[in-house]
N, CA, C and O atoms as a Maestro MAE file, in Angstrom:
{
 s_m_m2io_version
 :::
 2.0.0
}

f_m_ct {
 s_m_title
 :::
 protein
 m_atom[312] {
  # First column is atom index #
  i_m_mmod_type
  r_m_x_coord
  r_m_y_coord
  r_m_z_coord
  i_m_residue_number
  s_m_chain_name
  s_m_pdb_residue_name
  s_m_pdb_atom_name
  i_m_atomic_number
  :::
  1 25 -23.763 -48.247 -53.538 1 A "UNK " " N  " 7
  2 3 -22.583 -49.026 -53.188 1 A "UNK " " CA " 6
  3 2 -21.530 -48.144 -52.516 1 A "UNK " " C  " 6
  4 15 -20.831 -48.498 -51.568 1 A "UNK " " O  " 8
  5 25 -21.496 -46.712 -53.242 2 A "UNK " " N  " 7
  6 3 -20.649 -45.974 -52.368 2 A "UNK " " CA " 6
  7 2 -21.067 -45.796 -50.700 2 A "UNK " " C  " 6
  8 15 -20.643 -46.312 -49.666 2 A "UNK " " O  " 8
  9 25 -21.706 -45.187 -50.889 3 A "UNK " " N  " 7
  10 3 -22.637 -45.122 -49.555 3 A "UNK " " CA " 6
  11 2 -22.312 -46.272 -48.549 3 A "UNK " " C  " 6
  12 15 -21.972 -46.021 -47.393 3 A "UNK " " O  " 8
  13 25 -22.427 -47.522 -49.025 4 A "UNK " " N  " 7
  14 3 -22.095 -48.783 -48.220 4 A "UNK " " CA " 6
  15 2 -20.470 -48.986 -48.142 4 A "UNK " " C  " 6
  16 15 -20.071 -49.512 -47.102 4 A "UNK " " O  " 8
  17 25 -19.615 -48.676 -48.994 5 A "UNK " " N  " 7
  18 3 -18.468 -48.138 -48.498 5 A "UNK " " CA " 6
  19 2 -18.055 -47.743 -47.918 5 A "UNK " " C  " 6
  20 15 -17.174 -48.307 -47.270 5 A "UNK " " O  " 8
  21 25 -18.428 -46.362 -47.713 6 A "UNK " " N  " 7
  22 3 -18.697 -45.294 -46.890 6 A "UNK " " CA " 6
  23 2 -18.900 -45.842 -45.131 6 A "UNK " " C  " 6
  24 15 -18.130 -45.758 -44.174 6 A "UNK " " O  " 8
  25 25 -20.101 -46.334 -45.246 7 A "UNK " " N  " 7
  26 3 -20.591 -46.664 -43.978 7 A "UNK " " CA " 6
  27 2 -19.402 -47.754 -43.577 7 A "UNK " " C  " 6
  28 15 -19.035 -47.472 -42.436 7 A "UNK " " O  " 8
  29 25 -18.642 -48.928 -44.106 8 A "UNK " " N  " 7
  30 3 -18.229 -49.328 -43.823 8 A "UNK " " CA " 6
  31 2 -16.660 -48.932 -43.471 8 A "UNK " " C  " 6
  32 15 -16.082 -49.783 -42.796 8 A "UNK " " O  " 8
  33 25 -16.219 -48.261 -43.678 9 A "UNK " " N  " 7
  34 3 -14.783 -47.896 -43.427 9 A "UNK " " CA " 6
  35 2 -15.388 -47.064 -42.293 9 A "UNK " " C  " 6
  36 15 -15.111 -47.512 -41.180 9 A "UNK " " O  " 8
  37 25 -16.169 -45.930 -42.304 10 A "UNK " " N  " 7
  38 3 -16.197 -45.524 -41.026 10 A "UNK " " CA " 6
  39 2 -16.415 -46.551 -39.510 10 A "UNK " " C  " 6
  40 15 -15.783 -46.446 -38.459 10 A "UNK " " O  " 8
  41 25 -17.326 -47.356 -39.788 11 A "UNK " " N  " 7
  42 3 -17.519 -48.574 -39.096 11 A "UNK " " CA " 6
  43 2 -16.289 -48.565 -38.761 11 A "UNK " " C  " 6
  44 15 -15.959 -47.796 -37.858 11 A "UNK " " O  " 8
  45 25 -15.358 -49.352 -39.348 12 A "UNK " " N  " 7
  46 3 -14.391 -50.234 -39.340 12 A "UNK " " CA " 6
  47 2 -13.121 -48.972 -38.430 12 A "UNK " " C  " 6
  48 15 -12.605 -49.336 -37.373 12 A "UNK " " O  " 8
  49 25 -12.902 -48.050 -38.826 13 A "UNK " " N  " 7
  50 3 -12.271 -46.967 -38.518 13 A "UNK " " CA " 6
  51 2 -12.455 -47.073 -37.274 13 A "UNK " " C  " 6
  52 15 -11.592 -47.126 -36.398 13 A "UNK " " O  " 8
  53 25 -13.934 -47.115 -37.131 14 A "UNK " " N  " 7
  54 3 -14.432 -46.438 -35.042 14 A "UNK " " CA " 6
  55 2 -14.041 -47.716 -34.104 14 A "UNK " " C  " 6
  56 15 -13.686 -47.744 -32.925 14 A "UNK " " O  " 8
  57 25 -14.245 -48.816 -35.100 15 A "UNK " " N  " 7
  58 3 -13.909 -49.642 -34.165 15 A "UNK " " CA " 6
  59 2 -12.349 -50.050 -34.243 15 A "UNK " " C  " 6
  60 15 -11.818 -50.753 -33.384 15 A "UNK " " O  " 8
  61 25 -11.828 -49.650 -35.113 16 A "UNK " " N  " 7
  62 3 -9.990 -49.382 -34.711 16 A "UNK " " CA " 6
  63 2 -9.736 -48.553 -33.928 16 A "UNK " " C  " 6
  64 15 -9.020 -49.015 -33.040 16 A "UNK " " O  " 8
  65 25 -10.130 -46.799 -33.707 17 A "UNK " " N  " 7
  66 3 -9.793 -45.939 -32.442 17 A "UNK " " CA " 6
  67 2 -10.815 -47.049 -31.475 17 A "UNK " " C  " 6
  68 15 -10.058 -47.308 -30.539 17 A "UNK " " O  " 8
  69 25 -11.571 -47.498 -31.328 18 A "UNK " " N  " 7
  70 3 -12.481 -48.436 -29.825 18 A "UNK " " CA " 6
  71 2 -11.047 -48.804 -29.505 18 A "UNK " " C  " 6
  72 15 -10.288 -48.169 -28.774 18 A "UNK " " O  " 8
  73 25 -10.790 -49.920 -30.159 19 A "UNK " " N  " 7
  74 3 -9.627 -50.553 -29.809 19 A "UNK " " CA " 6
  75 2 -8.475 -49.995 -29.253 19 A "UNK " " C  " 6
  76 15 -8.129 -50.136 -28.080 19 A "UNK " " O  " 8
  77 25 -7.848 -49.320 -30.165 20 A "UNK " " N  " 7
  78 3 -6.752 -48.284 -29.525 20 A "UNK " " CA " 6
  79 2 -7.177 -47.770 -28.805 20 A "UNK " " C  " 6
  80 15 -6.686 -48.096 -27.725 20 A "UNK " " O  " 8
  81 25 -8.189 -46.769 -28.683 21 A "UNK " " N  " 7
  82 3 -8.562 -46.189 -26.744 21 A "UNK " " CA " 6
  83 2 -8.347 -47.259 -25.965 21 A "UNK " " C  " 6
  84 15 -7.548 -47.117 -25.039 21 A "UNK " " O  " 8
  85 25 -8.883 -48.319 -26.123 22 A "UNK " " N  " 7
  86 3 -9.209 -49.229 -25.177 22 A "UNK " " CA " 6
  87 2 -7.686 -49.939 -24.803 22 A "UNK " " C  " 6
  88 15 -7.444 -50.362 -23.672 22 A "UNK " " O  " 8
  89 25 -7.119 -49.973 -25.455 23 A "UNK " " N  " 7
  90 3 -5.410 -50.524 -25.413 23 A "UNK " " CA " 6
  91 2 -4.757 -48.924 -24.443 23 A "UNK " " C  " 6
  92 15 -4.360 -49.045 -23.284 23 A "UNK " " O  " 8
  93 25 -4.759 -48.217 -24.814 24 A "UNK " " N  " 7
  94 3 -4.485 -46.843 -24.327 24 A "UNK " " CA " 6
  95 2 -4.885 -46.576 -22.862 24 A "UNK " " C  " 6
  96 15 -4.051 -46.296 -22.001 24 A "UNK " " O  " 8
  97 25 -6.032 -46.665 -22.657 25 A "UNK " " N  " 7
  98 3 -6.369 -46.793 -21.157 25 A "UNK " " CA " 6
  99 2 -6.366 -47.903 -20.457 25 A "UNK " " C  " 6
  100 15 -6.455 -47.777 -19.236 25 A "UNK " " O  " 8
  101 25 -6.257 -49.363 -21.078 26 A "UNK " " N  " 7
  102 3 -5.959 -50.399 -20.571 26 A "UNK " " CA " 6
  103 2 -4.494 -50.086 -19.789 26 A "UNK " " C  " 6
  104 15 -4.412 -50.374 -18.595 26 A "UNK " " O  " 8
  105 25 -3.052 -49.340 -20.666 27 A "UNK " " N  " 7
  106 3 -1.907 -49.516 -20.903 27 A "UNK " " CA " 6
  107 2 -1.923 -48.484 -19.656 27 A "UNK " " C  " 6
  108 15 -1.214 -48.886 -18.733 27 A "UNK " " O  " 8
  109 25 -2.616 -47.148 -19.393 28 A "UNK " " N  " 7
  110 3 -2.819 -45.822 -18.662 28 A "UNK " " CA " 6
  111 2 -2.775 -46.536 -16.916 28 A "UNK " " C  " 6
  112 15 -2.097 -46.171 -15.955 28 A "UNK " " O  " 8
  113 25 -4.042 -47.942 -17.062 29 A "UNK " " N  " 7
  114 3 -4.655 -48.020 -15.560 29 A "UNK " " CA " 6
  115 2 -3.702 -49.279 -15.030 29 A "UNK " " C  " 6
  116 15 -3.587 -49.720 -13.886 29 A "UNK " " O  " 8
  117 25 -3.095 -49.679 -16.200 30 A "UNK " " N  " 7
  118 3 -1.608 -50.708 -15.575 30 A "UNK " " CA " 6
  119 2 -0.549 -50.023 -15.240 30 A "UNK " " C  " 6
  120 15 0.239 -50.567 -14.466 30 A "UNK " " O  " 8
  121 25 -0.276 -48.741 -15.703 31 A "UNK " " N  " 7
  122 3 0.678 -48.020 -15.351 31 A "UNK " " CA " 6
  123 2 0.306 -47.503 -13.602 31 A "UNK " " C  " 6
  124 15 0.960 -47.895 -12.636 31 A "UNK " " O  " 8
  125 25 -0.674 -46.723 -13.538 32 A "UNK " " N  " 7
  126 3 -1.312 -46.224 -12.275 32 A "UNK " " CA " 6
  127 2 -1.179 -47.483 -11.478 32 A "UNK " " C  " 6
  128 15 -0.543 -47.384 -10.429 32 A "UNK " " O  " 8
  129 25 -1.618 -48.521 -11.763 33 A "UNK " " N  " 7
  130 3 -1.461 -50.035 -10.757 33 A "UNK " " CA " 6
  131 2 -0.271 -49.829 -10.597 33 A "UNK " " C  " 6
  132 15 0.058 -49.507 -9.455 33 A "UNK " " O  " 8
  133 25 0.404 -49.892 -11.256 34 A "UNK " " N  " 7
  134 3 2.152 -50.396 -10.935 34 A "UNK " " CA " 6
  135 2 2.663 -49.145 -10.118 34 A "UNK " " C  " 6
  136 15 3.517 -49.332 -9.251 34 A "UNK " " O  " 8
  137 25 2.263 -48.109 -10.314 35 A "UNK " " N  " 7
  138 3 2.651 -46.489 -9.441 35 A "UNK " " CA " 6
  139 2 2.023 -47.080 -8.359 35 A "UNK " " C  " 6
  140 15 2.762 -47.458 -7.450 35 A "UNK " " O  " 8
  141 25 0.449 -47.300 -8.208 36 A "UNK " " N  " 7
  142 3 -0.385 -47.834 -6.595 36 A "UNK " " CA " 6
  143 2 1.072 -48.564 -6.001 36 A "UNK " " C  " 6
  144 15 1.949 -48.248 -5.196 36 A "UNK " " O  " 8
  145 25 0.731 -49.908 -7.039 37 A "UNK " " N  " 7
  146 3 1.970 -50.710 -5.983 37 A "UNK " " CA " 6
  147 2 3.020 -50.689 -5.811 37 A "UNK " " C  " 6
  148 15 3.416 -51.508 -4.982 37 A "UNK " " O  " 8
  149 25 4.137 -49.723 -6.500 38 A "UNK " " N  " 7
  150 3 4.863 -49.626 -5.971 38 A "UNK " " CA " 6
  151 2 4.819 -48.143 -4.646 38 A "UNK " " C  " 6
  152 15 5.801 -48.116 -3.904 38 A "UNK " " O  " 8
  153 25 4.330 -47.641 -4.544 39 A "UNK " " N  " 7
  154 3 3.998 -46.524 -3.612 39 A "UNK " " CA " 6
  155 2 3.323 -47.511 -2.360 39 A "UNK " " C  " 6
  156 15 3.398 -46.860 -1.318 39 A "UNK " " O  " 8
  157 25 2.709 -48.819 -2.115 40 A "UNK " " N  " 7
  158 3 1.875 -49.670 -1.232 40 A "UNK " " CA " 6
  159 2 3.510 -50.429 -0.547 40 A "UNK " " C  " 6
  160 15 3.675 -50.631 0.656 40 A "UNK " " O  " 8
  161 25 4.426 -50.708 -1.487 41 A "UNK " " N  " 7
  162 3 5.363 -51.644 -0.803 41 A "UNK " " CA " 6
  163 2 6.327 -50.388 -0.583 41 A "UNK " " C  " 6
  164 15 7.305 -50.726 0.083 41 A "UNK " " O  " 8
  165 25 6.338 -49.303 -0.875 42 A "UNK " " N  " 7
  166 3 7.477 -48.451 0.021 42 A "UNK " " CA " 6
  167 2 7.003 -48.201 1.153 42 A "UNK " " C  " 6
  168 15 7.760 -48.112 2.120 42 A "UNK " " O  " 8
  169 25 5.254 -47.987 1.314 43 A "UNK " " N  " 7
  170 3 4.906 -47.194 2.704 43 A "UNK " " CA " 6
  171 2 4.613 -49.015 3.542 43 A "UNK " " C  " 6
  172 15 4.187 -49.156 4.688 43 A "UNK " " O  " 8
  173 25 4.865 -49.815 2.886 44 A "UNK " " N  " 7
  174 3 4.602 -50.991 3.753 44 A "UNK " " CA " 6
  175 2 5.730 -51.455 4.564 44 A "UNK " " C  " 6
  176 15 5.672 -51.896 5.711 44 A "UNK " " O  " 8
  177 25 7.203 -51.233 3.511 45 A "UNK " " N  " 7
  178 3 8.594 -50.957 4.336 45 A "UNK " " CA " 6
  179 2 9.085 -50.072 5.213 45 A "UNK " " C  " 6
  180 15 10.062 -50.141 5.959 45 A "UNK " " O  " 8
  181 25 7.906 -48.828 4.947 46 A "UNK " " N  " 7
  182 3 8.384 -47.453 5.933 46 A "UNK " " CA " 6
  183 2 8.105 -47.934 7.229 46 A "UNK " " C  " 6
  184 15 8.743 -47.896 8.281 46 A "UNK " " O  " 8
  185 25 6.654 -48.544 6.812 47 A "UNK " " N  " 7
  186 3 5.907 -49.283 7.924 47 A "UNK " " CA " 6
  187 2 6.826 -49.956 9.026 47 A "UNK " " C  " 6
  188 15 6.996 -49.467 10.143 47 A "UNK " " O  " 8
  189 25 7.316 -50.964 8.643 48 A "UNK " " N  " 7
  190 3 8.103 -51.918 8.828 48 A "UNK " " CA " 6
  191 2 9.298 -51.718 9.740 48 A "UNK " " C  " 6
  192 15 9.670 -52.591 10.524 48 A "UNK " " O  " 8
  193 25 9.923 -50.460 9.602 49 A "UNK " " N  " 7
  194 3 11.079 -49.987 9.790 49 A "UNK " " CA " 6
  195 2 10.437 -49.225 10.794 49 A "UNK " " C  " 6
  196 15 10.809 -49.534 11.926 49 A "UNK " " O  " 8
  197 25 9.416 -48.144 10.725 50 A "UNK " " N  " 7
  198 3 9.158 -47.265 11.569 50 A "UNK " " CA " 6
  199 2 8.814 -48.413 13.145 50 A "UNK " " C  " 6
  200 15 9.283 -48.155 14.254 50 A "UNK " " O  " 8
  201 25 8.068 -49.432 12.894 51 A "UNK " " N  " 7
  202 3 7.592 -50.326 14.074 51 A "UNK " " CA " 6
  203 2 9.203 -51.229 14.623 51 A "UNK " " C  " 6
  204 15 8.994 -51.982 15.574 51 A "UNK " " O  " 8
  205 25 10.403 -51.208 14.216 52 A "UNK " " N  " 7
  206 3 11.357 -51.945 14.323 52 A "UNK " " CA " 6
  207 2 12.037 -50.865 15.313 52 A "UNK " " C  " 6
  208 15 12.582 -51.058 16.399 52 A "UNK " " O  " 8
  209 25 11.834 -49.666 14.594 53 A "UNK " " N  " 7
  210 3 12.392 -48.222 15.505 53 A "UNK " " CA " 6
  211 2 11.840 -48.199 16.774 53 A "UNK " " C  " 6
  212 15 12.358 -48.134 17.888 53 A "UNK " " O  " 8
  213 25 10.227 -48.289 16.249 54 A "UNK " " N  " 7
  214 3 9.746 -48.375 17.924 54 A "UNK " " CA " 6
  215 2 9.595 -48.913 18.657 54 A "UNK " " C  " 6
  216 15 9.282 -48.436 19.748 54 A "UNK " " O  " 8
  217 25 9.772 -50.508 18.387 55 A "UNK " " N  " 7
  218 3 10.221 -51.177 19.159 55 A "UNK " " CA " 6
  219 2 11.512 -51.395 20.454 55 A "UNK " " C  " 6
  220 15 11.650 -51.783 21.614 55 A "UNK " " O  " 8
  221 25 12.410 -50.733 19.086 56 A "UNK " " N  " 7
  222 3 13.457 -50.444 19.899 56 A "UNK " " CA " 6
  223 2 14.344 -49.569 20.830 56 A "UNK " " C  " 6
  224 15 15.385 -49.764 21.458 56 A "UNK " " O  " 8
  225 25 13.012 -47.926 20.556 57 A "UNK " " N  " 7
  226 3 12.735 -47.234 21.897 57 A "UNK " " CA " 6
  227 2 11.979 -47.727 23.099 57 A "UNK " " C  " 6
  228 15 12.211 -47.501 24.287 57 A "UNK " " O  " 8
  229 25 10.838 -48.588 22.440 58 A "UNK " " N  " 7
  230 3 10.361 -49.061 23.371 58 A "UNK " " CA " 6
  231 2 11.137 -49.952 24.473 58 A "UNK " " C  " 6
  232 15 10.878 -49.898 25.676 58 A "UNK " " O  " 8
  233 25 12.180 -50.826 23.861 59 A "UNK " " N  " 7
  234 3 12.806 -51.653 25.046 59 A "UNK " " CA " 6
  235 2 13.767 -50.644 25.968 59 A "UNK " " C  " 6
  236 15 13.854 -50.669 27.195 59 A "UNK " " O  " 8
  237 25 14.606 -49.572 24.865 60 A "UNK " " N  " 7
  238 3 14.867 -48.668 25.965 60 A "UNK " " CA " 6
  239 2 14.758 -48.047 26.413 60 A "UNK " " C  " 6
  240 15 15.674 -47.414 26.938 60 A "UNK " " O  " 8
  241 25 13.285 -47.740 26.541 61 A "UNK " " N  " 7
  242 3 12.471 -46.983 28.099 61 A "UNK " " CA " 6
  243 2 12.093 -47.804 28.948 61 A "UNK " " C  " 6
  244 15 12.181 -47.371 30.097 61 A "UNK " " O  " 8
  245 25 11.602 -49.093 28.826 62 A "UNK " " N  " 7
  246 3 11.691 -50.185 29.572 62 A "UNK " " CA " 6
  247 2 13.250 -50.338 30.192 62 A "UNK " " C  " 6
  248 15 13.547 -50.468 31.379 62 A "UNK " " O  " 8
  249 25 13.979 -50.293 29.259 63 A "UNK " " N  " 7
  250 3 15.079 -50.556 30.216 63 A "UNK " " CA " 6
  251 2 16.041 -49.247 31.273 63 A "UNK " " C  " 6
  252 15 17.081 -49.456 31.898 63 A "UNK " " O  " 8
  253 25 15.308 -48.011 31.180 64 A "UNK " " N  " 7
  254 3 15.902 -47.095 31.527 64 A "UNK " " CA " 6
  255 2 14.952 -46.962 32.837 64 A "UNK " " C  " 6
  256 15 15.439 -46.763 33.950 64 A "UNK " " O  " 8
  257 25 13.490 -47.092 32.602 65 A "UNK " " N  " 7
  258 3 12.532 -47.611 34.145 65 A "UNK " " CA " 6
  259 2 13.140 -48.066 34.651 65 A "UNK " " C  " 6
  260 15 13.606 -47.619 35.699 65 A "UNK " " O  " 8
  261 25 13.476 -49.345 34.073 66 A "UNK " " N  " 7
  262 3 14.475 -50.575 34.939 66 A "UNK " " CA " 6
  263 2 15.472 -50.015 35.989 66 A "UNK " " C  " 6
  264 15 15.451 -50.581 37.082 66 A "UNK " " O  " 8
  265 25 16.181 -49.177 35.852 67 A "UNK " " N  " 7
  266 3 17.671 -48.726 36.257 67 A "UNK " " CA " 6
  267 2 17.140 -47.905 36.971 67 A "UNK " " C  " 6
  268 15 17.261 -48.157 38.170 67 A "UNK " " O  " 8
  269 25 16.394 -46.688 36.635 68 A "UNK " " N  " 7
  270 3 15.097 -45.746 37.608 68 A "UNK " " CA " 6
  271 2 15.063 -46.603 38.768 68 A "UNK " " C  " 6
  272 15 15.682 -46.288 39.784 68 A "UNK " " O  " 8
  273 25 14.223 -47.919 38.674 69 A "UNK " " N  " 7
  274 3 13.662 -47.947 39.866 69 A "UNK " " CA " 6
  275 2 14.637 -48.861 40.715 69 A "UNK " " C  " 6
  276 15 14.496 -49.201 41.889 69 A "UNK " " O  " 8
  277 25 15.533 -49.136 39.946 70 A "UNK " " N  " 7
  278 3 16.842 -50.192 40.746 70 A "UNK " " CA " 6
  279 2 16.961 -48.847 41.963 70 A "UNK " " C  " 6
  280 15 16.673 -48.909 43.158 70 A "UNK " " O  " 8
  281 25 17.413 -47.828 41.288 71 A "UNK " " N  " 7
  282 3 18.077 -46.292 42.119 71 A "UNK " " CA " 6
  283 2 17.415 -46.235 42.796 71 A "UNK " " C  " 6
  284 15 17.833 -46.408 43.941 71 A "UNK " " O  " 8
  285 25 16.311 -46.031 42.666 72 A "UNK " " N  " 7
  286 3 15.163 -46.298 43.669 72 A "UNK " " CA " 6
  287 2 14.908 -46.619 44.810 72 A "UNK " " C  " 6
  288 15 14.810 -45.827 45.748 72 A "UNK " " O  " 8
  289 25 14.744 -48.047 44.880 73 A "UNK " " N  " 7
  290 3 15.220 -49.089 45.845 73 A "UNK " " CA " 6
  291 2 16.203 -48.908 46.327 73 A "UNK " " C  " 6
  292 15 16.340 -48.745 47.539 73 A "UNK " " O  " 8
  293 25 17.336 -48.890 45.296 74 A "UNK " " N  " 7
  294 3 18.889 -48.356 46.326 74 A "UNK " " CA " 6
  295 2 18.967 -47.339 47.126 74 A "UNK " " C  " 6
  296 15 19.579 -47.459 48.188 74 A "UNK " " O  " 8
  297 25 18.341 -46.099 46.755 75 A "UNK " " N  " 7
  298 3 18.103 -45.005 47.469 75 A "UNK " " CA " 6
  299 2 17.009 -45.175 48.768 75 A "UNK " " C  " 6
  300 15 17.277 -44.476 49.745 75 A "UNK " " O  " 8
  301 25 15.872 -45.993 48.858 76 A "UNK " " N  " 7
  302 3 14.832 -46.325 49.759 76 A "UNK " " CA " 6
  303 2 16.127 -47.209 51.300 76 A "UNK " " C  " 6
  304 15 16.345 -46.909 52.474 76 A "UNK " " O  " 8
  305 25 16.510 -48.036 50.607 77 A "UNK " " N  " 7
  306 3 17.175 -48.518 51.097 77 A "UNK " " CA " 6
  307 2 18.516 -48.233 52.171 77 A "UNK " " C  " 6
  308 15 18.693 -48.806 53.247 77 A "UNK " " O  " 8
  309 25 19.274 -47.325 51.635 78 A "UNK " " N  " 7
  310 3 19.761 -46.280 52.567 78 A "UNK " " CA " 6
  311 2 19.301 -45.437 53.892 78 A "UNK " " C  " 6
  312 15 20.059 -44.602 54.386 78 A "UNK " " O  " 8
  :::
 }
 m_bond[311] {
  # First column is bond index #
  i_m_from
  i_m_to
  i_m_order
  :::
  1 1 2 1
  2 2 3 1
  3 3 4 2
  4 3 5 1
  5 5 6 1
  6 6 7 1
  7 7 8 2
  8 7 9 1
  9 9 10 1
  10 10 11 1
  11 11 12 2
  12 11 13 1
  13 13 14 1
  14 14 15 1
  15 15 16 2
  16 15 17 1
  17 17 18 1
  18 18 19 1
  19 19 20 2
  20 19 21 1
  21 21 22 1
  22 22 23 1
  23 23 24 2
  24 23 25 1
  25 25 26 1
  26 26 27 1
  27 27 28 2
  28 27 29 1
  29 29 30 1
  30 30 31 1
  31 31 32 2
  32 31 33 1
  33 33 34 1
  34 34 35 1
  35 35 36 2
  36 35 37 1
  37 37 38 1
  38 38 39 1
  39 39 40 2
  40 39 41 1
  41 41 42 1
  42 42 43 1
  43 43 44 2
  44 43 45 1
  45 45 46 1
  46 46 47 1
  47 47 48 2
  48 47 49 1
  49 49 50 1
  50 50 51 1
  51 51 52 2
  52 51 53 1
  53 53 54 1
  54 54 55 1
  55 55 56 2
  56 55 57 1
  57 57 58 1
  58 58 59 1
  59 59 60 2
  60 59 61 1
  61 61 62 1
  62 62 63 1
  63 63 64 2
  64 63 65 1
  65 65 66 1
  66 66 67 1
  67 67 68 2
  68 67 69 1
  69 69 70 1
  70 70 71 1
  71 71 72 2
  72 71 73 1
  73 73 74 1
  74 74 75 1
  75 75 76 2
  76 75 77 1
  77 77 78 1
  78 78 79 1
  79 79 80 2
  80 79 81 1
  81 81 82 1
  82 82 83 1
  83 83 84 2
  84 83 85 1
  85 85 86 1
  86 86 87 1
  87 87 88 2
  88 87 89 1
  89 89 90 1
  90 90 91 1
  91 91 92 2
  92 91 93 1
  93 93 94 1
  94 94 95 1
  95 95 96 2
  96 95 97 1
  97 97 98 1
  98 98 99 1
  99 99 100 2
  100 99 101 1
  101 101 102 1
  102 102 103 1
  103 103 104 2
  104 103 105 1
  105 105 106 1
  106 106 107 1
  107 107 108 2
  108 107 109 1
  109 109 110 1
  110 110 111 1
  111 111 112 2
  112 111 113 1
  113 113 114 1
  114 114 115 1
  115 115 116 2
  116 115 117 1
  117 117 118 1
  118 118 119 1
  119 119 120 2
  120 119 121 1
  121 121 122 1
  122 122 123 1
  123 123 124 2
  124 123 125 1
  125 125 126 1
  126 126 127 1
  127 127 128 2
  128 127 129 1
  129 129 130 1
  130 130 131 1
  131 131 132 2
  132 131 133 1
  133 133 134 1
  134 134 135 1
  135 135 136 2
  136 135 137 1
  137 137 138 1
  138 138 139 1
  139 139 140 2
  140 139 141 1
  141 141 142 1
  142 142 143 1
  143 143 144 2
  144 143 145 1
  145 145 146 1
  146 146 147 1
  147 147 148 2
  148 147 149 1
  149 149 150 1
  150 150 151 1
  151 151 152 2
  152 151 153 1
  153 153 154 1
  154 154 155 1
  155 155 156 2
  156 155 157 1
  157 157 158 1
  158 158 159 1
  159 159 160 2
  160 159 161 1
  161 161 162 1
  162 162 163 1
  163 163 164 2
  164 163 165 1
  165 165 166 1
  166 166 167 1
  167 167 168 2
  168 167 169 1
  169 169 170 1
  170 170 171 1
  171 171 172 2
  172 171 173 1
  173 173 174 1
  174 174 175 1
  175 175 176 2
  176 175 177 1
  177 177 178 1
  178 178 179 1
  179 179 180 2
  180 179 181 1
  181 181 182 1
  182 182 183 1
  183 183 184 2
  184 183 185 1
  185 185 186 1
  186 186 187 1
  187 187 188 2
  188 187 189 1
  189 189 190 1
  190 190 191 1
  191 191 192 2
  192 191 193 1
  193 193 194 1
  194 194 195 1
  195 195 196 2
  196 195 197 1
  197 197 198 1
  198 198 199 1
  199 199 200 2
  200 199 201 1
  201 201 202 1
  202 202 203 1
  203 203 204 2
  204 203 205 1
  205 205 206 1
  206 206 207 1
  207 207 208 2
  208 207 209 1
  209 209 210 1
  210 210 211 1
  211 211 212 2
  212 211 213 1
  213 213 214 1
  214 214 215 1
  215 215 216 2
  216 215 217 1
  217 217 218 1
  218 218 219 1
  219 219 220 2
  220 219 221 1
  221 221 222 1
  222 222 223 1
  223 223 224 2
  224 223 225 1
  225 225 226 1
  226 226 227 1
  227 227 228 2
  228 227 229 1
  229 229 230 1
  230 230 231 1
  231 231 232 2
  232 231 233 1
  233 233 234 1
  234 234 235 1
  235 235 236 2
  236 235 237 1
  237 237 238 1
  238 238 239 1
  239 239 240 2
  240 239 241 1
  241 241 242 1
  242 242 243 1
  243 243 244 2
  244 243 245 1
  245 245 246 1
  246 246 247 1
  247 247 248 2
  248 247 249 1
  249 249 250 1
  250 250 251 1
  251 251 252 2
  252 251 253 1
  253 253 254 1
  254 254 255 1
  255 255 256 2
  256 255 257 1
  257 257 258 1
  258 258 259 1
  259 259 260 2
  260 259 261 1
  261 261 262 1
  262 262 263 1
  263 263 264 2
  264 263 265 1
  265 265 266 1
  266 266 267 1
  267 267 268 2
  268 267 269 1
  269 269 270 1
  270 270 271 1
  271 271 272 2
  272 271 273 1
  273 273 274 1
  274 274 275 1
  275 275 276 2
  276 275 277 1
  277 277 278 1
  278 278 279 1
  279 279 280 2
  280 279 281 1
  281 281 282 1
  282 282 283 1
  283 283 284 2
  284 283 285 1
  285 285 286 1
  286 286 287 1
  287 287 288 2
  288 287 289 1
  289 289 290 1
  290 290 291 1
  291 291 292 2
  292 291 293 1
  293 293 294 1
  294 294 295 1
  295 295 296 2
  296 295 297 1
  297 297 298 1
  298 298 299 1
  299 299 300 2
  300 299 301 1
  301 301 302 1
  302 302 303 1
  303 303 304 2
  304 303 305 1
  305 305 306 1
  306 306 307 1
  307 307 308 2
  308 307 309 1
  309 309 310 1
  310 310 311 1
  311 311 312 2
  :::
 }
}
């Protein structure tokens, strides 16, 4: 009967640390998720901002061509 005691608390024991590991690294790989995503929506805003920037070099080299080749013409023109 001891013996079956025995066996049973250890039982019972392993499958309380199962549990707690398992809560523990459950708690570990939600943390890492929440680090992923928040590290996914900063570089998705960097994103965001960096293409708004370049957009808006982009119109003013377009618009500095523009004036280039006005001079251009004005100068051909002479």
């Amino acid at each position: 009967m001891e013996s079956f005691n025995q066996n049973y608390n250890e039982q019972t024991n392993y499958e309380q640390f199962q549990t707690t590991e398992t809560t523990i690294t459950n708690t570990q790989f939600e943390a890492q998720t929440n680090v992923q995503d928040d590290k996914l929506m900063k570089l998705e805003g960097d994103t965001n901002s960096l293409r708004t920037e370049h957009q808006e070099i982009q119109t003013k080299l377009d618009n500095l061509f523009s004036q280039v080749n006005e001079y251009k013409n004005q100068l051909e023109s002479l």
